[in-house]
C-alpha positions in Angstrom: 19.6 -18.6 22.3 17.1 -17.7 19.3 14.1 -20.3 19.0 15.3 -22.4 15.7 13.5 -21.3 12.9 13.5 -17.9 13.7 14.3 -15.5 11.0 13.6 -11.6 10.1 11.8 -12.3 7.3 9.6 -15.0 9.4 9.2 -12.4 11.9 8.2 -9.9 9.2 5.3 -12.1 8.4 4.6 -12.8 11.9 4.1 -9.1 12.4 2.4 -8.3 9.2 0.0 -11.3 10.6 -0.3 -9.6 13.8 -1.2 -6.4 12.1 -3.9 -7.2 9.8 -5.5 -8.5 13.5 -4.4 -5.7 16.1 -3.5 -3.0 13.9 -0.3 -2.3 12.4 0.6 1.1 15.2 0.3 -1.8 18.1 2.4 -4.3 16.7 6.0 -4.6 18.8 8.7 -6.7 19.4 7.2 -8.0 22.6 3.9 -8.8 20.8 5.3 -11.1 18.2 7.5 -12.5 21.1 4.1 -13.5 22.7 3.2 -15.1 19.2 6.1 -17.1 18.8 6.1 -18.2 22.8 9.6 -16.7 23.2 11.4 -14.5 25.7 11.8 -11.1 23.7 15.7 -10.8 24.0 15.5 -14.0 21.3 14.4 -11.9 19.1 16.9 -8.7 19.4 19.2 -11.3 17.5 16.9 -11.1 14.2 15.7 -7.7 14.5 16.8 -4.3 16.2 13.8 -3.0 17.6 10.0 -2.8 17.2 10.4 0.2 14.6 13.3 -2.4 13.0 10.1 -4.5 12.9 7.4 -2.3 11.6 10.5 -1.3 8.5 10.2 -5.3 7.4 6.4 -5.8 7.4 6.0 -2.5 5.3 8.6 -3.5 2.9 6.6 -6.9 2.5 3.6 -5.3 2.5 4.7 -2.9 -0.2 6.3 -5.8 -2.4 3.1 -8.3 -2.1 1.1 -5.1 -3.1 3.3 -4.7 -6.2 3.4 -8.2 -7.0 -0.6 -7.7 -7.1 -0.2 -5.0 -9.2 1.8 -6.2 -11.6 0.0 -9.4 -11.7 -3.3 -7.3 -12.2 -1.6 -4.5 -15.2 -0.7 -7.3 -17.3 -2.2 -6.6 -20.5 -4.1 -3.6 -19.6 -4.2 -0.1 -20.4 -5.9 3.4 -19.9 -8.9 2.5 -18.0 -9.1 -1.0 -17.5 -5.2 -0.3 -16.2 -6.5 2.3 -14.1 -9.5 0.3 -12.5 -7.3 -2.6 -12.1 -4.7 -0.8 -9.6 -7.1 1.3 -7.9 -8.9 -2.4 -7.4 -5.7 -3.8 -6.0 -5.3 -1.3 -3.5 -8.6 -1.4 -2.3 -8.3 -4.9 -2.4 -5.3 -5.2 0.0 -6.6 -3.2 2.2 -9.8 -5.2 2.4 -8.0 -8.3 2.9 -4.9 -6.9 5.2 -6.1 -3.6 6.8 -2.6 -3.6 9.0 -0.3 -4.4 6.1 -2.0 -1.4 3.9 -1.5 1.0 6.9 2.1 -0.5 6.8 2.6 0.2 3.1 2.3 4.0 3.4 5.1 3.9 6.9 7.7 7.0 6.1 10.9 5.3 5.5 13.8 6.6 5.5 15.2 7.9 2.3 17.3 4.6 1.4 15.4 1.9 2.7 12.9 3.9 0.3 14.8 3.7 -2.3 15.8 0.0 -2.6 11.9 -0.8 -1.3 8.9 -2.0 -3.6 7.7 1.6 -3.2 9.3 2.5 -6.6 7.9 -0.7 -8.4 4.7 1.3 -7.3 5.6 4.5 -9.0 6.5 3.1 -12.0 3.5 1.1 -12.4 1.5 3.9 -11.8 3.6 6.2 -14.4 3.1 3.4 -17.1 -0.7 4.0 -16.4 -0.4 7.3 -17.1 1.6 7.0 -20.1 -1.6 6.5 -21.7 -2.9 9.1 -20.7 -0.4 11.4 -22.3 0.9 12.9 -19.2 4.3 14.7 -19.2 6.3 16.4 -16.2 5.4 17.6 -14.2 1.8 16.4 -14.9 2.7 13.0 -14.6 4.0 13.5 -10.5 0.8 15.5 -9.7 -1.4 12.9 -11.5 0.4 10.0 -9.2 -0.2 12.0 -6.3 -3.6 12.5 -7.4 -4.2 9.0 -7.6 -2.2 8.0 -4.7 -4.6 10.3 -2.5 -7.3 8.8 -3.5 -6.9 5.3 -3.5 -5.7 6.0 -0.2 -7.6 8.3 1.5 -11.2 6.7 -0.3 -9.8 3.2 1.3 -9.4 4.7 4.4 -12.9 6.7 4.7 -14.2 3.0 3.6 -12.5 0.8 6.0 -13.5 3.6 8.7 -17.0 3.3 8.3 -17.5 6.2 6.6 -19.6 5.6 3.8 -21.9 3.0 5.6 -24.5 5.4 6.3 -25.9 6.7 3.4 -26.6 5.7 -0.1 -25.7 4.8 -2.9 -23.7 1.6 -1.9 -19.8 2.6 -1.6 -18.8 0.0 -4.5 -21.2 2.4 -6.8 -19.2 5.8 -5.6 -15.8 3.7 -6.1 -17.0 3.5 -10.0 -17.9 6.2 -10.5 -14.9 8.4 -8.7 -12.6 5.9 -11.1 -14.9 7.1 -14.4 -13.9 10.7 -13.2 -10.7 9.9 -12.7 -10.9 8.4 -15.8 -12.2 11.3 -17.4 -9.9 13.9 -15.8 -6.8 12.3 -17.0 -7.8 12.0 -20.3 -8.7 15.7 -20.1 -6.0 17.0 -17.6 -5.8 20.2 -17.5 -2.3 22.0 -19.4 0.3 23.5 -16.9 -0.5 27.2 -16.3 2.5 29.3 -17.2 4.5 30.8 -14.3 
């Protein structure tokens, strides 16, 4: 019988825990097990498997990252809006390096779909409604952003820009003026 107390969502947290300590690729349903002091069969009653797993802690990684966002977009716009998501992200992934590694897990088309994923998108399209983006403008210019959010997060948390100067937090600043800059002076759709 399952320890009492024992939930999904409980052992989404657990695992989300677990991540920001191990990393999120070695979390498993044995590993939480461990956590809890449990024989892993308890478990199978609350959740399928370990990728069952990995699906909750990105889904409440993705809707505490848009709770932050919203909570940091109140009020804003064009820039400050911007800067303020960009910030969130790096943020996040600052403060739960596993859980941010879990917010960008491919999931499935429907669990997409009903996940936090598309608060996300339309918080970043309201951005960019100030911008004066249309489509298809407006999907590249999330992409763009998404990429580098992400990927400058991930070079960061890597190591990557430890070794030289200026100080990262300067670059971050500055890459958000540019991106700043570009959207305010994106570039009009070539015709086909």
């Amino acid at each position: 019988m399952a320890r009492v107390g024992l939930t999904p969502e409980r052992l989404a947290q657990a695992g989300a825990e677990l991540a920001d300590e191990i990393g999120f690729d070695a979390v498993t349903v044995s590993e939480v097990a461990r956590r809890f002091d449990v024989k892993v069969a308890s478990l199978y009653s609350h959740v399928r498997n370990s990728q069952d797993l990995k699906t909750r802690i990105a889904l409440l990684a993705l809707e505490e990252l848009a709770d932050r966002g919203a909570t940091a977009l109140a009020g804003r716009a064009g820039k400050d809006a911007l800067t303020a998501l960009a910030n969130v992200h790096r943020d996040y992934a600052r403060e739960h390096p596993g859980r941010a590694v879990a917010a960008r897990m491919r999931l499935d088309p429907r669990t997409a779909a009903a996940s936090a994923g598309v608060r996300h998108a339309r918080m970043t399209r309201a951005i960019l409604r100030g911008y004066d983006l249309t489509e298809p403008d407006q999907t590249h210019a999330v992409r763009l952003l998404g990429s580098v959010f992400h990927g400058y997060v991930d070079l960061e948390s890597a190591g990557g820009f430890s070794h030289s100067a200026p100080d990262s937090q300067e670059s971050w600043e500055r890459i958000l003026d540019a991106l700043d800059a570009l959207l305010r002076n994106w570039p009009t759709t070539p015709p086909r």
